[in-house]
C-alpha positions in Angstrom: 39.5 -81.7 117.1 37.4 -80.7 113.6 35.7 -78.6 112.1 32.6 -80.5 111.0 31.1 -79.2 107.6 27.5 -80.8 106.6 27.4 -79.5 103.0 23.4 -80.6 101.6 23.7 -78.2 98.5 24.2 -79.0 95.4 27.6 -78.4 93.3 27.5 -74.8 91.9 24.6 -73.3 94.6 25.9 -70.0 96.6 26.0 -71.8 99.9 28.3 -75.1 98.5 31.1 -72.5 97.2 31.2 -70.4 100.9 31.7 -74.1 102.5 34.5 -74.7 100.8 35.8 -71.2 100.8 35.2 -72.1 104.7 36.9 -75.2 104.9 39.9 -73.5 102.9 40.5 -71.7 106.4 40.2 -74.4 108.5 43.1 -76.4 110.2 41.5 -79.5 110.1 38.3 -79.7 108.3 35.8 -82.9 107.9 33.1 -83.0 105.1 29.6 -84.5 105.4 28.1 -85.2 101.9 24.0 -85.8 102.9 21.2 -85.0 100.6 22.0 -83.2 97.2 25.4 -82.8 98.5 26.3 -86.1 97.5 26.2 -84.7 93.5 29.5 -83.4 94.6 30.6 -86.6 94.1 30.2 -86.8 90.8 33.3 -84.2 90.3 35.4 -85.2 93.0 38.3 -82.5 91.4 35.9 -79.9 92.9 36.0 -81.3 96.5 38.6 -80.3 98.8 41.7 -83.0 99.8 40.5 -83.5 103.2 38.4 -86.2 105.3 35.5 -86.3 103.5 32.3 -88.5 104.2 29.1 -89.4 102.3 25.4 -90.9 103.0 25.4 -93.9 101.4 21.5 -94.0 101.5 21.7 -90.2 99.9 23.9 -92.2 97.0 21.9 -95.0 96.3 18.8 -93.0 96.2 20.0 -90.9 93.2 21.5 -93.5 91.6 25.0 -92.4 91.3 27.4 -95.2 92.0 29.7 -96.6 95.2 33.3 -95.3 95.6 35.7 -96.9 97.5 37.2 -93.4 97.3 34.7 -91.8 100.0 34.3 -93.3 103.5 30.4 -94.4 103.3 29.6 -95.0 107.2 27.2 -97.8 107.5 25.8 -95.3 110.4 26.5 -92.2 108.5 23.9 -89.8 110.5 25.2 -91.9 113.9 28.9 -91.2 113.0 28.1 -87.2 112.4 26.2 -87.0 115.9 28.6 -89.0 117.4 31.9 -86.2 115.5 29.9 -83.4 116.4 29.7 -83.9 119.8 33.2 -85.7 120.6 35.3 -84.6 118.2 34.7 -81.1 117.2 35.6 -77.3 117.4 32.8 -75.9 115.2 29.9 -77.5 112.9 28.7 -75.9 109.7 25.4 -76.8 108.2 25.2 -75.7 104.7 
């Protein structure tokens, strides 16, 4: 079981650093990148070791480019429903 973190903030705002702070606690942590969040991306030093997921959508619409670093579910908004309600402890929306 995970902790599901849906991070939407971007890199630097008050509410990304307390995720991660959060996620520093946490056994077994999965990231959501969505929205802003995806900016994250851009500094991937910043971003904790563990599972970590982005909106490919989110990527393509701000023009940053496709990693084959980051899991990109074709169903990215499907495969968080689907974590959050078989597959985890606690969910964080930031």
């Amino acid at each position: 079981m995970a902790e599901i973190f849906l991070l939407t903030k971007t890199p630097g705002a008050p509410r990304s650093e307390l995720c991660f702070k959060l996620m520093e606690h946490s056994e077994n942590p999965k990231l959501y990148l969505a929205g802003d969040g995806i900016y994250h991306l851009l500094n991937t030093s910043g971003l904790p070791a563990q599972d970590i997921l982005a909106s490919r959508e989110d990527i393509l619409a701000r023009g940053l480019p496709l990693t084959d670093d980051i899991a990109m579910p074709n169903d990215f908004y499907g495969q968080l429903v689907k974590d959050i309600m078989e597959n985890s402890i606690h969910v964080y929306v930031f």
